[in-house]
C-alpha positions as CSV (number, residue, x, y, z in Angstrom):
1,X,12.4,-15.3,28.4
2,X,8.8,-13.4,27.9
3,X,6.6,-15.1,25.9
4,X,3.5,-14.7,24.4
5,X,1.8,-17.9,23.8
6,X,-0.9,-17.3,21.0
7,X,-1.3,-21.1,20.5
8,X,1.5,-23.0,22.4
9,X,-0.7,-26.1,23.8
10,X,-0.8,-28.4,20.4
11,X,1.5,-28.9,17.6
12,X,2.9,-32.1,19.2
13,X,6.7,-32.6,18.3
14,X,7.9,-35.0,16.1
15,X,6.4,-36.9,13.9
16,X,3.8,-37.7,11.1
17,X,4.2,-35.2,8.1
18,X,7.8,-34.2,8.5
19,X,9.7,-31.8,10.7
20,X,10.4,-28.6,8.6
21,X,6.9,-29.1,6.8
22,X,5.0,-27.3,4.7
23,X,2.1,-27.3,7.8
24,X,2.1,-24.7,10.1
25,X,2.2,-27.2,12.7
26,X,3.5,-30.5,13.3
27,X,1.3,-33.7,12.8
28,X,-1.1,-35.4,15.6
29,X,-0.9,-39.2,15.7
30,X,-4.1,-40.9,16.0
31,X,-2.3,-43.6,18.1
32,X,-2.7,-47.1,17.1
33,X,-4.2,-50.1,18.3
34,X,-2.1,-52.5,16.7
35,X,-1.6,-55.8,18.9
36,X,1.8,-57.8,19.3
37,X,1.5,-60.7,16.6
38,X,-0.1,-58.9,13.5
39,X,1.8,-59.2,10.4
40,X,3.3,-56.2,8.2
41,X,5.9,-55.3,5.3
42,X,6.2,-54.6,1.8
43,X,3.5,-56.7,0.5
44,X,2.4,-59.6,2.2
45,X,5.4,-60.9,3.0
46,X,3.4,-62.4,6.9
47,X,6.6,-60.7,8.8
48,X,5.9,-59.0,12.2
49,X,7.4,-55.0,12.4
50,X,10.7,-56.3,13.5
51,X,11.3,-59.3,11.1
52,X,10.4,-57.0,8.4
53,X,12.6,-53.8,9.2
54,X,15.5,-56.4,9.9
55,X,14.5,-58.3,6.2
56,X,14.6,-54.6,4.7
57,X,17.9,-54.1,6.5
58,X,19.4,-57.0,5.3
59,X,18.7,-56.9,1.9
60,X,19.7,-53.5,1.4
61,X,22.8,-53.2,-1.6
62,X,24.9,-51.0,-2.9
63,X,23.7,-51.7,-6.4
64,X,20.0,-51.1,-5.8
65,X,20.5,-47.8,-3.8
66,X,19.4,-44.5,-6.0
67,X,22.4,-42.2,-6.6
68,X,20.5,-39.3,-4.7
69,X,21.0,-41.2,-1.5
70,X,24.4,-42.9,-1.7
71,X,25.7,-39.1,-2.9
72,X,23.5,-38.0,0.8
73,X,25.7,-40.5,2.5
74,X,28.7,-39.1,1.0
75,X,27.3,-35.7,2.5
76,X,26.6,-36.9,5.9
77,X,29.9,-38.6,6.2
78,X,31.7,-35.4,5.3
79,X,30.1,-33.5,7.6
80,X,29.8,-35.5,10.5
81,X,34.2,-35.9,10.1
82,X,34.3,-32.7,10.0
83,X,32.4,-32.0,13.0
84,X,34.2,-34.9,15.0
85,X,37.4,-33.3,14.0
86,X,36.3,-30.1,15.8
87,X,35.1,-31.7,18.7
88,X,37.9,-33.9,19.5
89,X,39.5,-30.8,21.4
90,X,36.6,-29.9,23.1
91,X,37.2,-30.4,26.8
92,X,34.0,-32.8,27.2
93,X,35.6,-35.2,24.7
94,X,38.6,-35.6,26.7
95,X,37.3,-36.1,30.4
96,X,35.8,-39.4,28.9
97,X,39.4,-40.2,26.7
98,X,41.0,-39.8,30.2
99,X,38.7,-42.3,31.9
100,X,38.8,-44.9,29.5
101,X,42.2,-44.5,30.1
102,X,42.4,-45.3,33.4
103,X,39.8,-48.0,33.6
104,X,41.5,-49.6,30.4
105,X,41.0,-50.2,26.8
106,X,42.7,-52.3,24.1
107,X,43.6,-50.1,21.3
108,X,42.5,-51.5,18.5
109,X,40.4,-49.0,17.4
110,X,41.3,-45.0,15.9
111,X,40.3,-42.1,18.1
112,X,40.3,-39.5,15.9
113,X,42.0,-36.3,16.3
114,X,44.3,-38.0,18.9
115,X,47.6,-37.9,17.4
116,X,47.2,-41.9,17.2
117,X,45.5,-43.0,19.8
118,X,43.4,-46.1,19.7
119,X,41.1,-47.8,22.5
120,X,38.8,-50.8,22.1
121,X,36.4,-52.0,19.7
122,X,33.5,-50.0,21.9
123,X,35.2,-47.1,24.1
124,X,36.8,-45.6,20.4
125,X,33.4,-45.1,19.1
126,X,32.0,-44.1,22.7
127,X,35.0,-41.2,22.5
128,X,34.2,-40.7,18.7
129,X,30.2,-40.2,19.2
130,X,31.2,-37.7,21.9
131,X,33.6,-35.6,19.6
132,X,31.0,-35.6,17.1
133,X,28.3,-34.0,18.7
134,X,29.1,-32.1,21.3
135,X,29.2,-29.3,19.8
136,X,26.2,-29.4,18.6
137,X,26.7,-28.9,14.9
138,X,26.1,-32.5,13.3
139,X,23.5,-33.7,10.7
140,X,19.9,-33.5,11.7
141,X,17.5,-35.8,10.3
142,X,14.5,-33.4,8.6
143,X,12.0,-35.7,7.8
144,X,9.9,-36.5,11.1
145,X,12.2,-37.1,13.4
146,X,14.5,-34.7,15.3
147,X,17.5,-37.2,15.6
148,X,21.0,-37.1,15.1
149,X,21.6,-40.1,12.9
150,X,25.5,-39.8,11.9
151,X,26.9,-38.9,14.8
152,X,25.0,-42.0,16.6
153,X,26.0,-43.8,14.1
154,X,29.0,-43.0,12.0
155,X,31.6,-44.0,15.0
156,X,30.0,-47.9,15.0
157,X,30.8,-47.9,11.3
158,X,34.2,-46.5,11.7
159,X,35.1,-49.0,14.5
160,X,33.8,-52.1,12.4
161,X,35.1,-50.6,9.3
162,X,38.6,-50.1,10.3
163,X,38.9,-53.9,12.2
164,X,36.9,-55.7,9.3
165,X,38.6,-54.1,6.7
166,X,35.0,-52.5,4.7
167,X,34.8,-50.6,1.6
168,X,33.4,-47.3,1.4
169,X,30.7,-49.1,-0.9
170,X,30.0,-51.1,2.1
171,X,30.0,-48.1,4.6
172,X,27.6,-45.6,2.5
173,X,25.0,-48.7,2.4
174,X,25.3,-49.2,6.1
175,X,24.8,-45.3,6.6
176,X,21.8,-45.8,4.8
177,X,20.5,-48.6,6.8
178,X,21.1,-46.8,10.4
179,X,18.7,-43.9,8.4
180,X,16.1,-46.5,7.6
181,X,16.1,-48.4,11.3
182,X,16.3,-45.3,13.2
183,X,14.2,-42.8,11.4
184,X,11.1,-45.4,10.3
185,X,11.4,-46.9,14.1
186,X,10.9,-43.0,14.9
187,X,7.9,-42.8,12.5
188,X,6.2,-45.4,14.3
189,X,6.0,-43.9,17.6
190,X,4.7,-40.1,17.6
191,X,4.9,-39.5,21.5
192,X,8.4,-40.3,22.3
193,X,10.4,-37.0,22.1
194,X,7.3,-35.8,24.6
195,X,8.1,-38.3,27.0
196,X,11.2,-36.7,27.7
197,X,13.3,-39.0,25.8
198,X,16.8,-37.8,23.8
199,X,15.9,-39.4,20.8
200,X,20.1,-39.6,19.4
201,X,20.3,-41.6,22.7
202,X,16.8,-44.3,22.3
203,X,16.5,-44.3,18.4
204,X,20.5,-43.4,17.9
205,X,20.9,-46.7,19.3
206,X,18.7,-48.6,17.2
207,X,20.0,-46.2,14.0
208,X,24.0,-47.4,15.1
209,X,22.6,-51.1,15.4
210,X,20.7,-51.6,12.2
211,X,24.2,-50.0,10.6
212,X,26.7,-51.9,12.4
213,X,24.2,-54.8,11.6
214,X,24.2,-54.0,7.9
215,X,28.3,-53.6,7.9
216,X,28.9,-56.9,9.8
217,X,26.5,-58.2,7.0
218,X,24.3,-60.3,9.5
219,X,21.6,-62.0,8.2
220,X,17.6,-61.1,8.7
221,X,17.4,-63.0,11.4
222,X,20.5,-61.7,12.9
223,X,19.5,-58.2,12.6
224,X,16.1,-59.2,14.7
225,X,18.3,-60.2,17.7
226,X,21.0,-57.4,17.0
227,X,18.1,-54.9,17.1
228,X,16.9,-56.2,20.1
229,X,19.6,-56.0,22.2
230,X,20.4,-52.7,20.7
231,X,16.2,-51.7,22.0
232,X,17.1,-53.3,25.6
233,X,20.3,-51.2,26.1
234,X,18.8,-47.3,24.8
235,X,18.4,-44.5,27.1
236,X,19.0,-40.9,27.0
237,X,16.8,-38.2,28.9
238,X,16.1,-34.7,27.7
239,X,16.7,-33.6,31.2
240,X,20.9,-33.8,30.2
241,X,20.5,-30.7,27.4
242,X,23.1,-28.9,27.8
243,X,25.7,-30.8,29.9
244,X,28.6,-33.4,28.9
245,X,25.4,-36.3,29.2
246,X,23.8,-34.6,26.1
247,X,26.9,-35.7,23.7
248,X,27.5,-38.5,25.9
249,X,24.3,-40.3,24.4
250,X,25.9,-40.4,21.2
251,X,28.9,-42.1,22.4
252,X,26.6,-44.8,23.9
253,X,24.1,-45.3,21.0
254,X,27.5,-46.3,18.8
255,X,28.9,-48.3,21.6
256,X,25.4,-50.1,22.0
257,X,25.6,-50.7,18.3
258,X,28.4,-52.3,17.9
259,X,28.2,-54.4,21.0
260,X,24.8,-55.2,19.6
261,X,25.8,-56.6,16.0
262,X,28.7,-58.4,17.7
263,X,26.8,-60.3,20.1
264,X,24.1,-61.1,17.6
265,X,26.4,-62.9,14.9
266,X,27.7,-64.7,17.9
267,X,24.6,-66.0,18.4
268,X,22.9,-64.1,21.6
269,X,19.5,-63.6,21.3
270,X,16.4,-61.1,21.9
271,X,12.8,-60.9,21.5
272,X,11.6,-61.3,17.7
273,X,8.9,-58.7,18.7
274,X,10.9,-56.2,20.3
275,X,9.4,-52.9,18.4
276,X,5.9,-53.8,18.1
277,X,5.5,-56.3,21.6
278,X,2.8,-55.5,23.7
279,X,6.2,-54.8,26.6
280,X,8.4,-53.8,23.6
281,X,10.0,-50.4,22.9
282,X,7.0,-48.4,21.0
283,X,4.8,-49.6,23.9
284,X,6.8,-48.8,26.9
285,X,8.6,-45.6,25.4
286,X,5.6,-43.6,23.7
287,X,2.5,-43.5,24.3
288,X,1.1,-43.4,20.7
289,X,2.2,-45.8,18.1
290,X,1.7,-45.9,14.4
291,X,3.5,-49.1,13.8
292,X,2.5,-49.3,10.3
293,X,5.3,-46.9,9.6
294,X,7.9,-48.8,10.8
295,X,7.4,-51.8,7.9
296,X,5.9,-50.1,4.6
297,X,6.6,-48.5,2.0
298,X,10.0,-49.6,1.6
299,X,11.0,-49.1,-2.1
300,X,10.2,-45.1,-1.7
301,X,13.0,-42.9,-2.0
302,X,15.6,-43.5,1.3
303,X,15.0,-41.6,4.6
304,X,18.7,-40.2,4.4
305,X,17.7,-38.2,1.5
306,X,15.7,-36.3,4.6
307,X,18.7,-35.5,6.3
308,X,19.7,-31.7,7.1
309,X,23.0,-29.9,7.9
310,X,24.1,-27.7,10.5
311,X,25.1,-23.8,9.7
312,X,25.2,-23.6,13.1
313,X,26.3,-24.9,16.2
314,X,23.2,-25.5,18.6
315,X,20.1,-26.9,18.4
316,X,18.2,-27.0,14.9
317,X,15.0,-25.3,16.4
318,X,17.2,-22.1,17.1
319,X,18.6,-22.3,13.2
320,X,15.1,-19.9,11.7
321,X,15.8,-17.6,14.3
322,X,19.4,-17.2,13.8
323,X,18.8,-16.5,10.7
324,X,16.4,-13.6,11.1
325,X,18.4,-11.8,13.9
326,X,21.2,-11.8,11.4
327,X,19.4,-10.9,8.8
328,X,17.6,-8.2,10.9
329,X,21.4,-7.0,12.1
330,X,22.4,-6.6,8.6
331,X,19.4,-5.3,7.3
332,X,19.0,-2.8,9.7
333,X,22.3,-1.6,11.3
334,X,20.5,-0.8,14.5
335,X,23.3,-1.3,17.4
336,X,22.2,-3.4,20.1
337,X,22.7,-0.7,22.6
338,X,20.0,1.4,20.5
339,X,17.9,-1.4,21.2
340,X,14.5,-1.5,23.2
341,X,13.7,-5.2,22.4
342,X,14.7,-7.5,20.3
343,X,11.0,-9.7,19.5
344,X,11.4,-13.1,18.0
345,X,8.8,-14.7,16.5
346,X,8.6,-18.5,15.8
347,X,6.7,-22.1,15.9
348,X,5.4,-22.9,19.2
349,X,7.7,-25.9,19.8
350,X,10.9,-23.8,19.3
351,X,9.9,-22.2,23.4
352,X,9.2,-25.7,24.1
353,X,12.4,-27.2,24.0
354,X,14.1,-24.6,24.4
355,X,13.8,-22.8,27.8
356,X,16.8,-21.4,29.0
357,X,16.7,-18.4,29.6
358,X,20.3,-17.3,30.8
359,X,22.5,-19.8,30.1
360,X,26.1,-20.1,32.4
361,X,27.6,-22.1,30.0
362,X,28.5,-22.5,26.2
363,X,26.2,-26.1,26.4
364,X,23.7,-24.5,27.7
365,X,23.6,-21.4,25.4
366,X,22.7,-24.2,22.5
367,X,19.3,-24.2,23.6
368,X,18.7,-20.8,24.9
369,X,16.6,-18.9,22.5
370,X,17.7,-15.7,24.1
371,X,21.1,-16.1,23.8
372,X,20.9,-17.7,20.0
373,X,19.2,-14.0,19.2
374,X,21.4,-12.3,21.0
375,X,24.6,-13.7,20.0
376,X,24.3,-14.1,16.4
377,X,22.5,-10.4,16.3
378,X,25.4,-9.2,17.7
379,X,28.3,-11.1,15.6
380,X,26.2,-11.4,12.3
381,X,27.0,-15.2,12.9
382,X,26.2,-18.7,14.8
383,X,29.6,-20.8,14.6
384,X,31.4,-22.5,17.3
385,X,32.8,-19.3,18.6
386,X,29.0,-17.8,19.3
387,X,28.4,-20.7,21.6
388,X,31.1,-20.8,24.3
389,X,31.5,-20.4,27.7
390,X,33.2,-17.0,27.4
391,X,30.3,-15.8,24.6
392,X,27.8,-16.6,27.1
393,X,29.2,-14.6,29.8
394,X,29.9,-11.7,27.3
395,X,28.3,-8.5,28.9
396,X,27.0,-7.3,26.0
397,X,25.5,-10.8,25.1
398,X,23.7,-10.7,28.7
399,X,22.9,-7.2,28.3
400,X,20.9,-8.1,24.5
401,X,20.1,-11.6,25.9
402,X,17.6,-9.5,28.9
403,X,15.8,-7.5,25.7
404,X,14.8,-10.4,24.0
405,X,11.7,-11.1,23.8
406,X,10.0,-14.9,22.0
407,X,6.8,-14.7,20.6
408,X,5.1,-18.3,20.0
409,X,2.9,-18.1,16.9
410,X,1.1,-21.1,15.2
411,X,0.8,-20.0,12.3
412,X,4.8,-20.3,11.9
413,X,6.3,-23.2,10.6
414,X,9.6,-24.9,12.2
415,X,11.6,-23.8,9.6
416,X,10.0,-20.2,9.6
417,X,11.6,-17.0,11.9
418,X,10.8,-13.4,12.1
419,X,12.7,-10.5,14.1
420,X,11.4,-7.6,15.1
421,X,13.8,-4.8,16.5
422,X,12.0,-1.5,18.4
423,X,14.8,0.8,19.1
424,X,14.7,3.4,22.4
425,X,13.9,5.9,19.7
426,X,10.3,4.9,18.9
427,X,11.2,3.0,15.3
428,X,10.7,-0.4,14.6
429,X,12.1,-2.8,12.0
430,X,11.0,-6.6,10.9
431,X,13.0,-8.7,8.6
432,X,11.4,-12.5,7.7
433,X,13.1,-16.0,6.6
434,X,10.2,-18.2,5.1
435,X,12.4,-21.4,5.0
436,X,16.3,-22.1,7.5
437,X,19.3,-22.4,6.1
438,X,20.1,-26.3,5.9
439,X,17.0,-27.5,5.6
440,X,15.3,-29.7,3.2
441,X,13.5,-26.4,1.5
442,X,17.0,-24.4,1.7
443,X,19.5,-26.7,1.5
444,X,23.3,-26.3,2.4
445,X,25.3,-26.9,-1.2
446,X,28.3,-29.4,-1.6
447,X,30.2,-26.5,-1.8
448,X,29.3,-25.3,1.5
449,X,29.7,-28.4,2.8
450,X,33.2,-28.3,2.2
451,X,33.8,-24.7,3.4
452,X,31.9,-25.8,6.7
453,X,34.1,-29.1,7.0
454,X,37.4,-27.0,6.2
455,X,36.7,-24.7,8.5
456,X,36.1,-27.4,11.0
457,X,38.7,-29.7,10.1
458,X,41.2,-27.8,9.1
459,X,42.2,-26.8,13.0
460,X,43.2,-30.1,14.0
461,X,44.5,-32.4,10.8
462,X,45.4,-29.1,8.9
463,X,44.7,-28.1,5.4
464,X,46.1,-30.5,3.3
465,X,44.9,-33.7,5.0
466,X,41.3,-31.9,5.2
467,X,41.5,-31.0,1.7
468,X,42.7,-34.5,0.8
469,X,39.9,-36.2,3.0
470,X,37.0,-34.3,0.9
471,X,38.3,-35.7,-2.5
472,X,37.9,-38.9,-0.7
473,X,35.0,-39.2,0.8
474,X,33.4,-38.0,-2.5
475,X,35.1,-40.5,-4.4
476,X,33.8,-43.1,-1.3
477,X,32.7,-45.6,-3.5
478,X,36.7,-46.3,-5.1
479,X,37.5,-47.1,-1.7
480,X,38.4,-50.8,-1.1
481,X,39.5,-50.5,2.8
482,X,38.0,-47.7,4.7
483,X,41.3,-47.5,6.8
484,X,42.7,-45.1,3.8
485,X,40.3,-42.8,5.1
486,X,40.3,-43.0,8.9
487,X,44.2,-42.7,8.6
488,X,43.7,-39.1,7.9
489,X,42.1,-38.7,10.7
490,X,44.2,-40.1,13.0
C-alpha cells in the first residue's frame, strides 16, 4: 500500500468526542490523575466508579427507558440475528462447534442455525458470538468507541434468556445495559485500542457482563462482583485481525459474561474497585484514563442510541472508502483495466489499522484498504461475497488491488472518503462522500435493516421464518418468553 502521510502521527483512536465526529480528528485525552478511593455518580451519591456504573446498571427499567433507545435495541437485535444467521455456515464457526463437541457440552442451550443443536449454558453463546461476527458485518458502536457491542453481547442474553425464561421487555433493557457498561467503561480509558487491545474482546466482556448482570436481575452489589470477574477474565489482541481469533473474542466476551453473572448471584466475589483501582483494568490496560466518564451523566439519552450498522462486511474504517470507489465506479464508468491508479483519500487512522496490503484470505481482505477499493470498485458492492477467499485471490482484484494507492489526510473525518481514478489516458476523475453509509450522520433505515437481515437470514432459516422473525423482534416488547423467538432460529 503507498501512502502519503500528510499528518498521520496524531489523531489518537478512540475516544473523547465520538468516533464518526464532526472533528477532523479524533479527540486527545488529557489523562487523568484520579486515585483509587475517590467517589463519583450521578450526584453525590459517595459511590466509587464501579459501585456506581453497577447502581446505574441495576436500576435500569423498561418503563424508564426513552422509546428512541428501546426501538435501537429492537434494531440491533435484528441485525445482529441476521448476521449470526449468516455466519453459522461459515467454516470458522464450525471448527469451534466441532470441538466443543468432542470435549463435551450439555445441551441446554440453542446454537443457532444448527438444525437443533444445543451445547451448554457457556459453549452455545461462545459458538453464537463466533457466528455473529465473523463475518465482519455486526453493529458498531459510533459514539467513541470502536466496539462490537451485540455480537459480544447478544449470545449471553440469548443463553440466559432461553434457560430463565425472559421477556423481550427484559432482554431490550439488558441490551441497553451491556451499551452502558461497555461503552462508558470505554469512555473512561482513551489509550486502550492503542495498546493493541481488541476492544469486542476487553470491553465486549464487560458489555456481555453488565447485560447478563441486568437479565439475571442481580442486585448493585451483585453487578460490582459480576463486573469484576467479567474485568479479570478479558483479553483479546489486535494482533488476531484477520484470523478465526478475531471472531473468536466475541465468543469469549459472552462466555465470560454469562459465567460472570452466574458466579456473582452465587455469591463469588471480586474487587469493589476493579475499574478505577490503582491495579484495576483502566490502570493496567490504558495508559490514560478519564474515569469521570465512566459514572456521570447518567440520565442523558442512552449510549445504544450511538450505535451503527454494517452495509458492509469488513471493518467500519473501510465503510467511507467503499463508498467512494463505488460511487467513483458508477460515476465514472472508467474500467479498471483503463486504470493508472486508483487514489484513496481518507482519515489518518483508517492506514492505521488497517495495513494489509495483499491479503491471502477473505479475513484478511476485511482490513485491507487495497482490496476494500478494489473489490467494491470492481463489483459496485461490499457484501459477503466481496470478502472471500476466492474474491481475494481474484486476478483482476490483485491486479486493481497493486494500483491503489491511500492517501492519509487530516483534514478528513472517519466517516469522510474521496476516490480519485487517473486513467493510462491522461484523465482524471474524483467523486466525494462527506458522511458513510450506516453511520450516525447517514443512517441505515428500518427498511434497510430488513433487506440487509433478509438477505442474510434468508439462506439459512428461509424466507418465511426470516420474514416471521422481523415482525417479531419489532413487536419485542409483546414477547413474554424469548424462547418464541430463538425457536426460529434454531
Amino acid at each position: 500500500m503507498e501512502v502519503k502521510r500528510r499528518d498521520v502521527l496524531g489523531a489518537g483512536l478512540l475516544l473523547g468526542a465520538g468516533y464518526f465526529a464532526s472533528q477532523p480528528a479524533l479527540a486527545q485525552s488529557t489523562g487523568s490523575t484520579t486515585t483509587s478511593g475517590e467517589s463519583y455518580g450521578a450526584g453525590n451519591t459517595g459511590l466509587g466508579i464501579t459501585q456506581a456504573l453497577s447502581k446505574h446498571i441495576a436500576d435500569l427499567n423498561y418503563e424508564d427507558l426513552p422509546a428512541d433507545s428501546t426501538h435501537e435495541a429492537k434494531r440491533a437485535i435484528l441485525d445482529w440475528m441476521g448476521c449470526a444467521m449468516a455466519g453459522s455456515q461459515h467454516p470458522t464457526p464450525q471448527i469451534l462447534i466441532k470441538s466443543l463437541k468432542e470435549i463435551g457440552s450439555l445441551p441446554t442451550v440453542t446454537v443457532l442455525g444448527q438444525k437443533g443443536l444445543k451445547l451448554s449454558m457457556l459453549d452455545a453463546p461462545l459458538a453464537n458470538g463466533q457466528m455473529g461476527h465473523v463475518l465482519d458485518f455486526d453493529d458498531t458502536h459510533l459514539g467513541g468507541v470502536i466496539l462490537h457491542t451485540s455480537t459480544a453481547t447478544m449470545p449471553a442474553l440469548l443463553a440466559i434468556g432461553e434457560s430463565e425464561k425472559s421477556s423481550g421487555k427484559e432482554m431490550m433493557t439488558a441490551l441497553v445495559a451491556a451499551f452502558e457498561a461497555g461503552i462508558r467503561v470505554g469512555q473512561g480509558m482513551p489509550g486502550h485500542h492503542r495498546g493493541g487491545w481488541h476492544l469486542t474482546g476487553t470491553l465486549g466482556t464487560i458489555a456481555a457482563t453488565g447485560g447478563s448482570a441486568r437479565l439475571r436481575k442481580l442486585t448493585a452489589s451483585q453487578t460490582v462482583n459480576a463486573l469484576g470477574i467479567g474485568c479479570t477474565q478479558a483479553a483479546g489482541m489486535q494482533q488476531n485481525r484477520g484470523s478465526d481469533c478475531k471472531s473468536f473474542h466475541a465468543g469469549k466476551s459472552a462466555y465470560h459474561g454469562v459465567l460472570a453473572s452466574l458466579l456473582a448471584r452465587n455469591g463469588f466475589t471480586s474487587s469493589p474497585e476493579i475499574l478505577e483501582g490503582n491495579l484495576g483494568f483502566t490502570r493496567i490496560y490504558s495508559k490514560t484514563q478519564d474515569l469521570p466518564m465512566i459514572a456521570s451523566n447518567f440520565n442523558t439519552p442512552k449510549l445504544i442510541n450511538g450505535n451503527g450498522y454494517k452495509p458492509y462486511a469488513c471493518g467500519v474504517v473501510l465503510h467511507p472508502l467503499i463508498d467512494a470507489s463505488i460511487k467513483a465506479s458508477i460515476d465514472h464508468k472508467v474500467a479498471p483495466e483503463e486504470i493508472e491508479s486508483l487514489e484513496i483519500i481518507v482519515h489518518p487512522d483508517v492506514i492505521r489499522i488497517t495495513g494489509v496490503d495483499a491479503p491471502g484470505s477473505g479475513l484478511m481482505s476485511k482490513f485491507s484498504a487495497n482490496h476494500a477499493a478494489a473489490a467494491s470498485y470492481i463489483d459496485q458492492a461490499g457484501g459477503i461475497s466481496q470478502f472471500t477467499n476466492e474474491k481475494a485471490q481474484q486476478p483482476k482484484v490483485q491486479a486493481l488491488r497493486k494500483l491503489v494507492k491511500v492517501t492519509a489526510s487530516s483534514s478528513y473525518r472517519l466517516d469522510q472518503a474521496s476516490a480519485i481514478v487517473r486513467t493510462k489516458s491522461g484523465k482524471t476523475f474524483e467523486s466525494g462522500i462527506e458522511h458513510a453509509t450506516g453511520t450516525v450522520a447517514n443512517p441505515i433505515s428500518d427498511q434497510n435493516l430488513e433487506a440487509k437481515f433478509l438477505g442474510n437470514a434468508s439462506q439459512v432459516m428461509g424466507k418465511e421464518k426470516a420474514n416471521s422473525a422481523i415482525k417479531s423482534i419489532w413487536s419485542l416488547e409483546k414477547m413474554a418468553n424469548i424462547q418464541t423467538l430463538i425457536r426460529l432460529f434454531a
